[in-house]
N, CA, C and O atoms as a Tripos MOL2 file, in Angstrom:
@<TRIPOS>MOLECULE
protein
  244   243    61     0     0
PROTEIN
NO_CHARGES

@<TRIPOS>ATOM
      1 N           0.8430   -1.1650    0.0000 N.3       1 UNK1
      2 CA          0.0000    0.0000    0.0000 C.3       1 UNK1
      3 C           0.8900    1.2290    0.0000 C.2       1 UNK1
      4 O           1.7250    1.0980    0.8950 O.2       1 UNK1
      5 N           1.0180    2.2280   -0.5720 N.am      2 UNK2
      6 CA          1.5210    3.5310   -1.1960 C.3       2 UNK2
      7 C           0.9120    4.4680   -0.1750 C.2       2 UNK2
      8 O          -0.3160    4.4820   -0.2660 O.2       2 UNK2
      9 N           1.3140    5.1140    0.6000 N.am      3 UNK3
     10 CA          1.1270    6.4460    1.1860 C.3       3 UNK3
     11 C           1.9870    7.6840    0.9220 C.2       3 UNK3
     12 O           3.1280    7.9550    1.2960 O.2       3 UNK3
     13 N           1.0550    8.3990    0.1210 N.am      4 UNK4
     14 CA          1.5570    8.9580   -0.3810 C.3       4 UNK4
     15 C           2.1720   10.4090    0.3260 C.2       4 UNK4
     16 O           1.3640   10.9800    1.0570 O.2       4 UNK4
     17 N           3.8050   11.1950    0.1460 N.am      5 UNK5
     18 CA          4.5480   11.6780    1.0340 C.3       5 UNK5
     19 C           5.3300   10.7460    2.1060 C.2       5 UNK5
     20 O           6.0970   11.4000    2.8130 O.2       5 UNK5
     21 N           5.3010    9.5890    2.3300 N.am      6 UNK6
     22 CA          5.7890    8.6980    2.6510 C.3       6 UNK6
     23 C           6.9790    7.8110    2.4210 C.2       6 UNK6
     24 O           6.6670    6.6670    2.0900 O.2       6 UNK6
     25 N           7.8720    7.9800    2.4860 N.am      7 UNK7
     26 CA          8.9040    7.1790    2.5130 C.3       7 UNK7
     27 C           8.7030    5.3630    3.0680 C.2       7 UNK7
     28 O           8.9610    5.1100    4.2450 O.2       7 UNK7
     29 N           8.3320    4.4470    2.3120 N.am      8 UNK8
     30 CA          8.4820    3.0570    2.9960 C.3       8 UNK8
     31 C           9.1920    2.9090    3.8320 C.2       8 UNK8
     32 O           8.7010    2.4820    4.8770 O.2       8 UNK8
     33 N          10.5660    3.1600    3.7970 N.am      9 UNK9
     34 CA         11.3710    2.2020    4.9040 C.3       9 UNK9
     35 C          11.2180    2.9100    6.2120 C.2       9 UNK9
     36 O          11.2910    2.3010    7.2790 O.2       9 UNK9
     37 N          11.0030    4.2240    6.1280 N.am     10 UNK10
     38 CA         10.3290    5.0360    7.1670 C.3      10 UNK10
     39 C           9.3600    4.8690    8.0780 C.2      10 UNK10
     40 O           9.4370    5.0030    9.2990 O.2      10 UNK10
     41 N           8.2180    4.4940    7.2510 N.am     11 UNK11
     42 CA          6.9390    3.4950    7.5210 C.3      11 UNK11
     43 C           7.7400    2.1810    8.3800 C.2      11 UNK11
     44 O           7.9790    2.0390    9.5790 O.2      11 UNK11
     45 N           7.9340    1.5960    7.5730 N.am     12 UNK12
     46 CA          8.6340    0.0750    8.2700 C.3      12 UNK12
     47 C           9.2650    0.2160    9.2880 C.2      12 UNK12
     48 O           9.1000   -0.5980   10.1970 O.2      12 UNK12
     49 N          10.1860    1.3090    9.4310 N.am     13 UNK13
     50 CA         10.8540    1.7140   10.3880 C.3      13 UNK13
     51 C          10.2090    1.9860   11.7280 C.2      13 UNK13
     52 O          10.7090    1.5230   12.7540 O.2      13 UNK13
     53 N           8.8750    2.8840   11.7500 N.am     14 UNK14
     54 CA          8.0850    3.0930   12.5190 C.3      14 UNK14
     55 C           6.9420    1.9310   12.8720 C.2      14 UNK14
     56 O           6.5320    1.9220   14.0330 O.2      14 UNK14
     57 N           6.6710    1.4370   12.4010 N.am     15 UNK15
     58 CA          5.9060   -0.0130   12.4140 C.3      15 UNK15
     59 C           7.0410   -1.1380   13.3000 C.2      15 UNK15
     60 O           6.5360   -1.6250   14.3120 O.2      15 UNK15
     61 N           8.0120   -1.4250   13.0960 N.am     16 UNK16
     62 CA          8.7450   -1.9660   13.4360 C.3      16 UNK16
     63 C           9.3900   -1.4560   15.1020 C.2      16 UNK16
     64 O           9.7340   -2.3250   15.9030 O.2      16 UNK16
     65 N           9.4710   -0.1630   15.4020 N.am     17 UNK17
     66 CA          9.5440    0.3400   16.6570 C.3      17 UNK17
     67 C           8.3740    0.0600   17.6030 C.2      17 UNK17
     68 O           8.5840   -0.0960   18.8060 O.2      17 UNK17
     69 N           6.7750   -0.0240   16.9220 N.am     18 UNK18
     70 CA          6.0290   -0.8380   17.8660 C.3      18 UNK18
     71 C           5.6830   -2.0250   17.9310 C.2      18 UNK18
     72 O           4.5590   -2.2480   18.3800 O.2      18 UNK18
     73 N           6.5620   -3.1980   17.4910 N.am     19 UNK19
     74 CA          6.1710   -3.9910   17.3540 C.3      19 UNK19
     75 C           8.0370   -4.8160   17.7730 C.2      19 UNK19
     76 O           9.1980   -4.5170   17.4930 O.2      19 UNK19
     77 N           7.3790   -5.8730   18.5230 N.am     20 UNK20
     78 CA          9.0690   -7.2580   18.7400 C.3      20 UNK20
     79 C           8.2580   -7.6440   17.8550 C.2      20 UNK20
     80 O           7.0940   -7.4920   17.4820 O.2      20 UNK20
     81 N           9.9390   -8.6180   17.4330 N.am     21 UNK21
     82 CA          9.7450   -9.2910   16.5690 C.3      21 UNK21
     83 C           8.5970  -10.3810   16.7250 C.2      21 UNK21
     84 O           7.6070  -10.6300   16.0380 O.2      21 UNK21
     85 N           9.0730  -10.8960   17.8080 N.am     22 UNK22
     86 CA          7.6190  -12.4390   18.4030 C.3      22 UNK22
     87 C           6.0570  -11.7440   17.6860 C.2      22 UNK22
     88 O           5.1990  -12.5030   17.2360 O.2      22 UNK22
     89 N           5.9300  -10.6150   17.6800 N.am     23 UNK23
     90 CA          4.8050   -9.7320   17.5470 C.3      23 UNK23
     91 C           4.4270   -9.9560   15.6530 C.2      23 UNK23
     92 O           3.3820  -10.2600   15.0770 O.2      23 UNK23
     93 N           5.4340   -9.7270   15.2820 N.am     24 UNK24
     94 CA          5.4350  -10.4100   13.5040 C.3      24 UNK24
     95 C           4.4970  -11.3380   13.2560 C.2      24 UNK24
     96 O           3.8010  -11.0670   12.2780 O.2      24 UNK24
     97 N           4.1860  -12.5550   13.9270 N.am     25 UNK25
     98 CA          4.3320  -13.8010   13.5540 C.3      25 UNK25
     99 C           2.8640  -13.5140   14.0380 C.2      25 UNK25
    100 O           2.0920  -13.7330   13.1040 O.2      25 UNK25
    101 N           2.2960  -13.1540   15.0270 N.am     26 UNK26
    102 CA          0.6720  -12.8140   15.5920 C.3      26 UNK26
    103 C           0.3590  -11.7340   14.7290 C.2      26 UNK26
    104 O          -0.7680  -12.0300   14.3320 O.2      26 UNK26
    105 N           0.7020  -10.5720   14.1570 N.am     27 UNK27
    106 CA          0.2900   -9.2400   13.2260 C.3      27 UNK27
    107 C           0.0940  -10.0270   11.6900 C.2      27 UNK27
    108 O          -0.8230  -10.1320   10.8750 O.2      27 UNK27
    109 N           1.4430  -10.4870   11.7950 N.am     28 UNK28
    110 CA          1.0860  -10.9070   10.1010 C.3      28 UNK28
    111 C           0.2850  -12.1290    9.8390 C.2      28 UNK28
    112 O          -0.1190  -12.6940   10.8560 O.2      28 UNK28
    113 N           0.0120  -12.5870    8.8580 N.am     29 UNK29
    114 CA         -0.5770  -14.0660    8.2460 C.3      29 UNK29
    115 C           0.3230  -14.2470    7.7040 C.2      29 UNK29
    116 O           1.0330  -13.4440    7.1000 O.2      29 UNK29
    117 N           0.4780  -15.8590    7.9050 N.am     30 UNK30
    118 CA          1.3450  -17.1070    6.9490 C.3      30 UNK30
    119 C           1.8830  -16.2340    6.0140 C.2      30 UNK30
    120 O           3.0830  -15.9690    6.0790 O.2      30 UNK30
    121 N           1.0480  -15.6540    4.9930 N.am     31 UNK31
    122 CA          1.4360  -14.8680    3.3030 C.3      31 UNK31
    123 C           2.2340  -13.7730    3.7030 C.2      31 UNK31
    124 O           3.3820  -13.4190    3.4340 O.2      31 UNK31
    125 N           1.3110  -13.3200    4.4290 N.am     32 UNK32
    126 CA          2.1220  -11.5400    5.1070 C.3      32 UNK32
    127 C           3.4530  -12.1210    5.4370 C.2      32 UNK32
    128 O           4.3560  -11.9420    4.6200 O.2      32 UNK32
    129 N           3.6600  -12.6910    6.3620 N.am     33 UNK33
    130 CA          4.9880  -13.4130    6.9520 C.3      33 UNK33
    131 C           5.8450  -13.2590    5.2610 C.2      33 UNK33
    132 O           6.5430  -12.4390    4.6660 O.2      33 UNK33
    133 N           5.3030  -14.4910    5.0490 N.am     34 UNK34
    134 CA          6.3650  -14.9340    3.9310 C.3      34 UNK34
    135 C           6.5690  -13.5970    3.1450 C.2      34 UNK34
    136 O           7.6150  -12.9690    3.3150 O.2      34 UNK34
    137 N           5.7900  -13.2280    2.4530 N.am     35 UNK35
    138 CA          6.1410  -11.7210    1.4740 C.3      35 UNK35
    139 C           6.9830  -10.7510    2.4890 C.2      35 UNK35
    140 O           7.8570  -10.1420    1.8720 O.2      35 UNK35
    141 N           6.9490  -10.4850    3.7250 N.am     36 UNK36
    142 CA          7.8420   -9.8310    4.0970 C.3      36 UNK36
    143 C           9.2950  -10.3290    4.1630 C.2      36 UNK36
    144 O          10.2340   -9.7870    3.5790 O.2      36 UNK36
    145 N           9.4010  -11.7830    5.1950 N.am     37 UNK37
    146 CA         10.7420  -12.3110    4.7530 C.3      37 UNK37
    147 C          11.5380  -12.0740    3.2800 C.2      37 UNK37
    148 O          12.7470  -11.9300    3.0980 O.2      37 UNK37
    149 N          10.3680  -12.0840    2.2280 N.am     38 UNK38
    150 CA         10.8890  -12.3580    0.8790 C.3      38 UNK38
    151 C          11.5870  -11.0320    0.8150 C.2      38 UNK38
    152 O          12.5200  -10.8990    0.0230 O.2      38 UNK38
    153 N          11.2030  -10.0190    1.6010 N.am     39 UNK39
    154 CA         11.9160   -8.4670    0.9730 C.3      39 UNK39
    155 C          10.6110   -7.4800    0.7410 C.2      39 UNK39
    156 O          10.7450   -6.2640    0.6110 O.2      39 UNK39
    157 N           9.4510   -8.0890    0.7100 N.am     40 UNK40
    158 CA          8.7120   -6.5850    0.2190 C.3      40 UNK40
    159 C           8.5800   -5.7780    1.8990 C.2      40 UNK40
    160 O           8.9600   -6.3260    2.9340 O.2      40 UNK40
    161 N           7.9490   -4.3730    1.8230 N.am     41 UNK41
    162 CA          8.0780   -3.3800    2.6220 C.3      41 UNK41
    163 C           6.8720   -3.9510    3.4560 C.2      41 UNK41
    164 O           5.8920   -4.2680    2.7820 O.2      41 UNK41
    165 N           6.7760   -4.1610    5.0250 N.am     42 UNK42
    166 CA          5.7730   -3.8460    5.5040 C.3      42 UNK42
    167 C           4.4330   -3.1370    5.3910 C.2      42 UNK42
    168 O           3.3930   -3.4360    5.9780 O.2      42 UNK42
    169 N           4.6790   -1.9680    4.3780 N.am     43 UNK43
    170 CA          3.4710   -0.7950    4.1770 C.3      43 UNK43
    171 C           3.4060   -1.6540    2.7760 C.2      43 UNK43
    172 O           2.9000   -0.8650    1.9780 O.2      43 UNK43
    173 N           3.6400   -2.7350    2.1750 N.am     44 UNK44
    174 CA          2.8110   -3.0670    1.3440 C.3      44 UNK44
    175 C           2.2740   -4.3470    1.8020 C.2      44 UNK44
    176 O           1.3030   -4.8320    1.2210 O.2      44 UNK44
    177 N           2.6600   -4.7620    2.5000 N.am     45 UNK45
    178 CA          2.3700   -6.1650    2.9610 C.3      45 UNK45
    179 C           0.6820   -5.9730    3.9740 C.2      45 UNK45
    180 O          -0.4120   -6.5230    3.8460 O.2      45 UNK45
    181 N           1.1310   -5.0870    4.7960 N.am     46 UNK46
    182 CA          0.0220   -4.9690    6.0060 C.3      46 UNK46
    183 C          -1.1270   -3.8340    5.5160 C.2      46 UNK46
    184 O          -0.7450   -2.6840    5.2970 O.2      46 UNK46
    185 N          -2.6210   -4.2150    5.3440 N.am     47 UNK47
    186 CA         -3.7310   -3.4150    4.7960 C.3      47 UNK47
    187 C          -3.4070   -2.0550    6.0060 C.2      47 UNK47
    188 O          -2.7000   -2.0250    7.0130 O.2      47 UNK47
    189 N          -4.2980   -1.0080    5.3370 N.am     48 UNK48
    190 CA         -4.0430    0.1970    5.6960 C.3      48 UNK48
    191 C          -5.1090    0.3230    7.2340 C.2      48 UNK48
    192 O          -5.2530    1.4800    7.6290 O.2      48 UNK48
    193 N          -5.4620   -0.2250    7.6450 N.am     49 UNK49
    194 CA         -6.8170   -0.9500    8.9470 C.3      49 UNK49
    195 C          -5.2180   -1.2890    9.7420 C.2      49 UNK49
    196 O          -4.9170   -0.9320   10.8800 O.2      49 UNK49
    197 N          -4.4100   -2.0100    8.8550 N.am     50 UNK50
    198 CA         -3.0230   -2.8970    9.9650 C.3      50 UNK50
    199 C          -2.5880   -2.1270   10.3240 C.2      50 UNK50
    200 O          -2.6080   -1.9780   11.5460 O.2      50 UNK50
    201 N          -1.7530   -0.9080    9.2690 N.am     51 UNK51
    202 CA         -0.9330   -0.2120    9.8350 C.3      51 UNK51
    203 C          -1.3130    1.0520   10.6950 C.2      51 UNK51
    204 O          -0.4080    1.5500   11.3640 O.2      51 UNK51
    205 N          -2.4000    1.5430   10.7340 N.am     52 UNK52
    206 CA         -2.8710    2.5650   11.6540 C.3      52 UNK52
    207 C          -3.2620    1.8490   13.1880 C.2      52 UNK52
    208 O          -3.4130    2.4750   14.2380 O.2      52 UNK52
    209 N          -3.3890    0.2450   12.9860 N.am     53 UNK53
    210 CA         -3.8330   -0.5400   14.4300 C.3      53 UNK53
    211 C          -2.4800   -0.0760   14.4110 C.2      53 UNK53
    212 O          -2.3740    1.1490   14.4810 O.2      53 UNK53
    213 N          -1.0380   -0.9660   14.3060 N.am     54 UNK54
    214 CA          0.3580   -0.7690   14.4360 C.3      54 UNK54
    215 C           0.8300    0.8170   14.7740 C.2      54 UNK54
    216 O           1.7580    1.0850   15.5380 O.2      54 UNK54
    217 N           0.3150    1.4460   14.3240 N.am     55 UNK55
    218 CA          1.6060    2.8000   14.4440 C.3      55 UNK55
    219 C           0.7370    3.5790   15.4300 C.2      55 UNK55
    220 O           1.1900    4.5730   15.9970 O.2      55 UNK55
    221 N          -1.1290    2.9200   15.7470 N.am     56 UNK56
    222 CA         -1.6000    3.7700   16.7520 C.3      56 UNK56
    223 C          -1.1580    3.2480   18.2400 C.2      56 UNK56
    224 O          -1.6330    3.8550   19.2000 O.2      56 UNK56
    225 N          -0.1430    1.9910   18.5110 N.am     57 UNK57
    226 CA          0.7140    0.9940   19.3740 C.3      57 UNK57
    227 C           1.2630    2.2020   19.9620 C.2      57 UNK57
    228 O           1.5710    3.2020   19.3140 O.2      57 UNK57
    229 N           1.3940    2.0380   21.4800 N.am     58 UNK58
    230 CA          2.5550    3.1440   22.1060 C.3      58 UNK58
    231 C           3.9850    2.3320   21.5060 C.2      58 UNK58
    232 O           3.8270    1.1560   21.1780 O.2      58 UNK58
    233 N           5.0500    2.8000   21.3930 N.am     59 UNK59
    234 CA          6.3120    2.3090   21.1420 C.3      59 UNK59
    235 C           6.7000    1.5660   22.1710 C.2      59 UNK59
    236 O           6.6520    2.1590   23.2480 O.2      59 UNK59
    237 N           7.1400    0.2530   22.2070 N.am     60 UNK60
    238 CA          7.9500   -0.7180   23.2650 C.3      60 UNK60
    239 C           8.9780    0.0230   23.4030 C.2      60 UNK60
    240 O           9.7310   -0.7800   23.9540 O.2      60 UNK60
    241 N           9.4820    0.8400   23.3180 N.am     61 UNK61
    242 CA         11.0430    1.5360   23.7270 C.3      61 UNK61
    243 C          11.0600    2.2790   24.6160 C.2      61 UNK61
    244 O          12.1190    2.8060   24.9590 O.2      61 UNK61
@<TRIPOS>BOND
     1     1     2 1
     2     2     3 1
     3     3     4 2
     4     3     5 am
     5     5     6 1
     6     6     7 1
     7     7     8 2
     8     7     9 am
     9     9    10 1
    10    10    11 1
    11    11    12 2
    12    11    13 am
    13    13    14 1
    14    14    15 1
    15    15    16 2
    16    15    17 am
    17    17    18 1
    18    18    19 1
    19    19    20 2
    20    19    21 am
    21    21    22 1
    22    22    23 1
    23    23    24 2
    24    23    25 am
    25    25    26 1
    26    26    27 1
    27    27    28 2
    28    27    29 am
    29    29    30 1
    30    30    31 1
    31    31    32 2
    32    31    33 am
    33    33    34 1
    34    34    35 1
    35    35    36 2
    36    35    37 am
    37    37    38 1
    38    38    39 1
    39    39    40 2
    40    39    41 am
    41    41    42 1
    42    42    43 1
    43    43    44 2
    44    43    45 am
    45    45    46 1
    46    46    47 1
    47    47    48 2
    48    47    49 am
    49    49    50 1
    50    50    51 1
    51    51    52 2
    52    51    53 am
    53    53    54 1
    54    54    55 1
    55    55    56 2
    56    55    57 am
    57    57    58 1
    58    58    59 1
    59    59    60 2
    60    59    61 am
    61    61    62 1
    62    62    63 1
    63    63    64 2
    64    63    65 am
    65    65    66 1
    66    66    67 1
    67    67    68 2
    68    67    69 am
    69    69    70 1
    70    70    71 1
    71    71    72 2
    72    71    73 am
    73    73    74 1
    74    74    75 1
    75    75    76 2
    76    75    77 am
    77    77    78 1
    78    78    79 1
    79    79    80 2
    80    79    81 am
    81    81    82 1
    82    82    83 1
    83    83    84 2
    84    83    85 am
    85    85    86 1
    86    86    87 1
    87    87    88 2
    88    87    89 am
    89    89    90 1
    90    90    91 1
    91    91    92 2
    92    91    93 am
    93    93    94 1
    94    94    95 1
    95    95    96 2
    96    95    97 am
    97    97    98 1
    98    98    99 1
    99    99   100 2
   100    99   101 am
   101   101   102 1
   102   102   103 1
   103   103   104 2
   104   103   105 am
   105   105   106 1
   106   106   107 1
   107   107   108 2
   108   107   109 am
   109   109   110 1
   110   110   111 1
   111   111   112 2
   112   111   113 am
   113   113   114 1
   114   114   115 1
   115   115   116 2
   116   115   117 am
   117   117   118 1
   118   118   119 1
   119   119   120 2
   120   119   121 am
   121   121   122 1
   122   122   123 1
   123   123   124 2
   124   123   125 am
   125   125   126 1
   126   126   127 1
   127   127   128 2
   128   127   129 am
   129   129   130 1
   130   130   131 1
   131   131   132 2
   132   131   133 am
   133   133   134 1
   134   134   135 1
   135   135   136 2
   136   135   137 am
   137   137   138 1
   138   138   139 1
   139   139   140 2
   140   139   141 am
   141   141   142 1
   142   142   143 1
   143   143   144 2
   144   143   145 am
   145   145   146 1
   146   146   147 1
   147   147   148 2
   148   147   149 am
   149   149   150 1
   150   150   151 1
   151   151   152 2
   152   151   153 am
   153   153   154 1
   154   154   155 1
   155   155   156 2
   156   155   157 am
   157   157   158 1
   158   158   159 1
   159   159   160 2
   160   159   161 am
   161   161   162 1
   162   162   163 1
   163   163   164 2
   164   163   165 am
   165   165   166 1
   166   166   167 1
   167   167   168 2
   168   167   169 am
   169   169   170 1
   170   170   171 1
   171   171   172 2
   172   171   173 am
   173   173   174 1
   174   174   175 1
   175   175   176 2
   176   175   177 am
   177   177   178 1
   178   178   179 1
   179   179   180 2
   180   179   181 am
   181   181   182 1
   182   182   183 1
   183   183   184 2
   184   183   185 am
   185   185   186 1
   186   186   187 1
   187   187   188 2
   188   187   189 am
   189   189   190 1
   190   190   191 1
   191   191   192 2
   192   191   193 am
   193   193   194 1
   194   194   195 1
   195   195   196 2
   196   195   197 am
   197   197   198 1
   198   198   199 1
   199   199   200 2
   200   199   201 am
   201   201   202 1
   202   202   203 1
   203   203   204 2
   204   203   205 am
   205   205   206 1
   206   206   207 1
   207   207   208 2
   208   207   209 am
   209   209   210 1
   210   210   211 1
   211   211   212 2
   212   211   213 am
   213   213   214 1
   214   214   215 1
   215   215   216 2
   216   215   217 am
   217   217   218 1
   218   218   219 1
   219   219   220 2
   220   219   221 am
   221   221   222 1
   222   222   223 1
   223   223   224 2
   224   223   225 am
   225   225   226 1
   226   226   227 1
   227   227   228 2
   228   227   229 am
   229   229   230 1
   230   230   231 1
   231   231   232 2
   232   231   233 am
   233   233   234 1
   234   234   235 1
   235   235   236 2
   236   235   237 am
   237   237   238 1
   238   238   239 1
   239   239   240 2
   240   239   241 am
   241   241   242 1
   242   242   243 1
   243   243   244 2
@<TRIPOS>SUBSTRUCTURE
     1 UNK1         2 RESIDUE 1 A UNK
     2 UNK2         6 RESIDUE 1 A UNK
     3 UNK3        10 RESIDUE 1 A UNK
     4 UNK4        14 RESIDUE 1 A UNK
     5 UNK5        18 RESIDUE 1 A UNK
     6 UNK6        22 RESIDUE 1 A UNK
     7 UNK7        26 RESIDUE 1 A UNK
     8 UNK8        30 RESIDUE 1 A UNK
     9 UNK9        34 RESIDUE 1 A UNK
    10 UNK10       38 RESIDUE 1 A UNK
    11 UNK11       42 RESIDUE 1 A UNK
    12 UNK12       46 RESIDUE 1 A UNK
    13 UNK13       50 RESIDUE 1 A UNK
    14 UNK14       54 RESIDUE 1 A UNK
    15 UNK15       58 RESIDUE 1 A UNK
    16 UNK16       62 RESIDUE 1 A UNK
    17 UNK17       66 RESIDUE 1 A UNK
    18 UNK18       70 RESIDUE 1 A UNK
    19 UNK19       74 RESIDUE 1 A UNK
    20 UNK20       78 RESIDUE 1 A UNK
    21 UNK21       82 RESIDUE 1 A UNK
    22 UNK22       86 RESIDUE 1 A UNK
    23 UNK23       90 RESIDUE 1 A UNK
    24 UNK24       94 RESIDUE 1 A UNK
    25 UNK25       98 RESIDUE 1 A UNK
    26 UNK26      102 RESIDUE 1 A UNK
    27 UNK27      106 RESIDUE 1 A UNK
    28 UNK28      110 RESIDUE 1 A UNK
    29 UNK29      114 RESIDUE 1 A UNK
    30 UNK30      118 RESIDUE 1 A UNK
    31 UNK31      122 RESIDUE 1 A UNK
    32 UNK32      126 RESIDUE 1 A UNK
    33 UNK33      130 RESIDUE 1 A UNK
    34 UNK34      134 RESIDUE 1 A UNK
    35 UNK35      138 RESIDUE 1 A UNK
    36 UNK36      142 RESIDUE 1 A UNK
    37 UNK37      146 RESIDUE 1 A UNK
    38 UNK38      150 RESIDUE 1 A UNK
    39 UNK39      154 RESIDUE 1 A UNK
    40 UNK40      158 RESIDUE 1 A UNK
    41 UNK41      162 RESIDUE 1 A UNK
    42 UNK42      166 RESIDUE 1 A UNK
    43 UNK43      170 RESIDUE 1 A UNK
    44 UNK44      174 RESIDUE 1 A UNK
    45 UNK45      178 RESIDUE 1 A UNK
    46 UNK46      182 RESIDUE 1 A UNK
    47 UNK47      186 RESIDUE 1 A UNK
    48 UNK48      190 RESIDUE 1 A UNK
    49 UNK49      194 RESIDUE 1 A UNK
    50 UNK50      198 RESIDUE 1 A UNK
    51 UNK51      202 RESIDUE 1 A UNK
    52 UNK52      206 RESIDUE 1 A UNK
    53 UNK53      210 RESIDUE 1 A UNK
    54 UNK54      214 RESIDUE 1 A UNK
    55 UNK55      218 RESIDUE 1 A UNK
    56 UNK56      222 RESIDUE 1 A UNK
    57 UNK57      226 RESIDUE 1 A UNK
    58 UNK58      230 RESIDUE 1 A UNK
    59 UNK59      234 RESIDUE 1 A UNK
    60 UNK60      238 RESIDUE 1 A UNK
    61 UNK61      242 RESIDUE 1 A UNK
């Protein structure tokens, strides 16, 4: 998914600050999983419902 003014790895970056890894494996599905391992960006992998649940997460840090 494309947000636009957005930088992906930025996105990912911030998605990834609220979320451990163990947390991957419960957020994503089987597919999600795999397409991310494979290399695509989180902000295309996770529907736009995912990533606003995710980035509305207080930060684990």
């Amino acid at each position: 998914m494309s947000i636009p003014g957005y930088d992906p790895a930025d996105l990912d970056r911030i998605i990834l600050a609220r979320l451990d890894e163990d947390d991957l494996g419960t957020v994503l599905s089987p597919e999600q999983l795999r397409r991310y391992e494979a290399g695509e960006d989180l902000v295309d992998v996770l529907s736009e419902e995912e990533i606003r649940d995710v980035v509305g997460r207080r930060s684990k840090s």
